[in-house]
Phi, psi and omega in degrees: 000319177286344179266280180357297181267007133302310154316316231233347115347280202282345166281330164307313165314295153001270167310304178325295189294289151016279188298344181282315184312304182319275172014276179295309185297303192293300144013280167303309161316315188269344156282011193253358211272308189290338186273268170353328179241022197072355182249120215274149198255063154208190168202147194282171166193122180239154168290176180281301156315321202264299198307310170333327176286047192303332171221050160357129167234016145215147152270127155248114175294104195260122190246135184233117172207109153058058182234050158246040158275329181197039161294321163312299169308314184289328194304317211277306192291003140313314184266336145340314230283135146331103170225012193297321179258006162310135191240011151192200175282148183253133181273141144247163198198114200250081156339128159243106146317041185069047184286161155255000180293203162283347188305302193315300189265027172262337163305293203318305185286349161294303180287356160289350188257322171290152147299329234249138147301117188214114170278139162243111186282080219261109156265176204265012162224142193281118177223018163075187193344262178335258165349326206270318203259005151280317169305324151292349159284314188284330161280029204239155200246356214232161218241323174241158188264080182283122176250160198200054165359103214249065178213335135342208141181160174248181203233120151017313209253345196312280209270356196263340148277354151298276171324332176276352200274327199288330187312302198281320197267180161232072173251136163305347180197144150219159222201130180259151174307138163286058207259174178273138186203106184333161171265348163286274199301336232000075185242149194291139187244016162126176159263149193240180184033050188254358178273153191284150161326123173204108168317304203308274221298326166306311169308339188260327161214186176271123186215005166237149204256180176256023163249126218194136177254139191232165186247126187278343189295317181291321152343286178312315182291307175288004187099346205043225180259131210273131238219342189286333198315292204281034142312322172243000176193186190271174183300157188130331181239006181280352180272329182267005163276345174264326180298338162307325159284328154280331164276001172263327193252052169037024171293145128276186198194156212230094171290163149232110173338036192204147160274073167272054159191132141342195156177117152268110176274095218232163154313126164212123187295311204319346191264323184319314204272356213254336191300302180295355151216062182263356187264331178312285161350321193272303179319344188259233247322306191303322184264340162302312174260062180308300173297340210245300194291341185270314193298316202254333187321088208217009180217185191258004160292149167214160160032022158108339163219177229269138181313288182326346185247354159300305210289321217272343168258165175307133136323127203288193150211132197299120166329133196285356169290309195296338170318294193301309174313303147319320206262349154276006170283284196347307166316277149309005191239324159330293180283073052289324171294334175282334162311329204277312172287032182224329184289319197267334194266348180282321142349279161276006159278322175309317168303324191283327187296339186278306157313292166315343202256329180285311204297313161296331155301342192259345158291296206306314210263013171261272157016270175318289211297303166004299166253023195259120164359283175306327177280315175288314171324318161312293186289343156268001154317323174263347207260330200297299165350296184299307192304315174308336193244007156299307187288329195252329190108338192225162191313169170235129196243152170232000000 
């Protein structure tokens, strides 16, 4: 009975996330619905300091969703920071993914208070990770990238010996030993990203986190962060699907031997949820990075699990709901744009109809005046004129 009603728990779960993900996909269609039509689906709010910045030599990209427990912290470990040897000023750019907390004016109210140049950027549909930390891509003024969680924080020294490695180099990224630190007690829980770029051990698992200075032109090229993930699983793989992307399209990428970043280790549904499709993923992946896997491939790890459990399922595919559902918004967003034109032109026909309707009154009464007494007096009065002033030679004055 208790395994039953676990099955029926967990199946229930199951469908909740299902609905959240259609959710999340129609989410993403109508900001991309909106870019189409021109109107960027967010809106900027800037400091005094931000207008001043014309030419950023880092941008940090801050992803914000319901952190205001520990947005103060990261702004203040930004604003710590050593820039003294920085060959400009550094911008930050705080995405809000739609919170419903305080976060959002708890930004507002630091940066009226701050020096730090700081945009906060609110976008108008919550469409997660990715999509948040391309909008900071596309606003962001600066040739590198800092990326950043704002439940995170950086080390003094972070960005400004990041920025000199990248600088100095042609690597698309570079990325420091991590450490971890509960969130309660903040005793330390081990370090993460401390191994060198290595293609092989990336095909076999995920081993780099996602605070990291990136060269945005190369970002940008490669796509930035793939926004298609949750069409096949939950939020969670967009940092190890861009390093993937970058070793398939022949980047190197740089550790640096040093703990310059924070990791908050916390309670989160996102990984229970991120959970329930990570082998669907690996499966998408074996066939995205295709190429990475014939090339790099040498051990029965692939993407973090044992091959045979990879091999063994179909290739995924976006669910045919989610097709139709789309492709019946696209529809209905078709069908209002031709109403909306079938509307504009019954307008103007109307208007011409209305102008013609003026224009034949303005014949008729040209008509009229015409066949009119006073008008035959006219003409023959000029007709008299003309003769009088034929016969003599001289003008005729009235």
């Amino acid at each position: 009975m208790v395994e039953i009603l676990s099955t029926m728990d967990t199946s229930k779960s199951f469908q909740a996330i299902e609905r959240k993900r259609a959710l999340v996909i129609e989410r993403l269609q109508a900001a991309k619905l909106c870019q189409v039509m021109g109107k960027e689906p967010w809106s900027l709010i800037h400091n005094s300091a931000y207008n001043q910045c014309d030419n950023p030599c880092i941008s940090v990209i801050v992803t914000l969703f319901n952190y205001s427990e520990y947005i103060y912290e990261c702004l203040d470990s930004i604003s710590n920071s050593e820039f003294s040897d920085l060959p400009g000023q550094i911008e930050v750019l705080v995405v809000d993914d739609c919170s419903t907390d305080r976060s959002a004016s708890m930004v507002e109210e630091y940066m009226a208070k701050s020096s730090l140049p700081i945009c906060l950027i609110k976008k108008s549909f919550n469409t997660g990770l990715a999509d948040a930390r391309n909008v900071g891509l596309k606003v962001a003024r600066s040739p590198y990238v800092f990326i950043l969680d704002a439940d995170n924080w950086i080390h003094p020294n972070c960005l400004s010996i990041l920025y000199h490695t990248i600088n100095s180099s042609i690597y698309a990224g570079v990325y420091s030993s991590i450490r971890r630190v509960n969130h309660q007690t903040r005793e330390e829980a081990g370090l993460i990203s401390c191994e060198e770029w290595n293609v092989q051990k990336l095909v076999e698992c995920p081993y780099i986190d996602a605070m990291a200075m990136l060269n945005r032109e190369i970002l940008l090229k490669v796509g930035g962060y793939s926004t298609e993930l949750i069409e096949y699983g939950w939020f969670g793989w967009e940092d190890y699907d861009l390093w993937l992307k970058l070793a398939q399209d022949k980047h190197s990428c740089k550790l640096v031997s040093k703990v310059l970043c924070s990791y908050r280790v916390h309670p989160t549904s996102m990984i229970n949820t991120t959970n329930y499709y990570t082998l669907i993923i690996a499966k998408y992946f074996s066939n995205k990075f295709s190429d990475l896997v014939k090339n790099y491939w040498k051990s029965d790890k692939l993407f973090g699990f044992e091959q045979n459990e990879i091999f063994s399922l179909p290739q995924p595919e976006e669910k045919l709901e989610y097709k139709l559902e789309r492709t019946e918004k696209q529809l209905e967003h078709t069908q209002n744009q031709l109403e909306s034109a079938e509307k504009h032109l019954q307008e103007l026909q109307q208007q011409m109809e209305n102008n013609l309707h003026e224009l034949q009154q303005a014949y008729t009464m040209i008509a009229a005046i015409q066949s009119s007494k006073f008008w035959q007096v006219r003409n023959n009065w000029f007709k008299f004129k003309k003769l009088l002033g034929l016969a003599d030679g001289t003008e005729v004055k009235i």
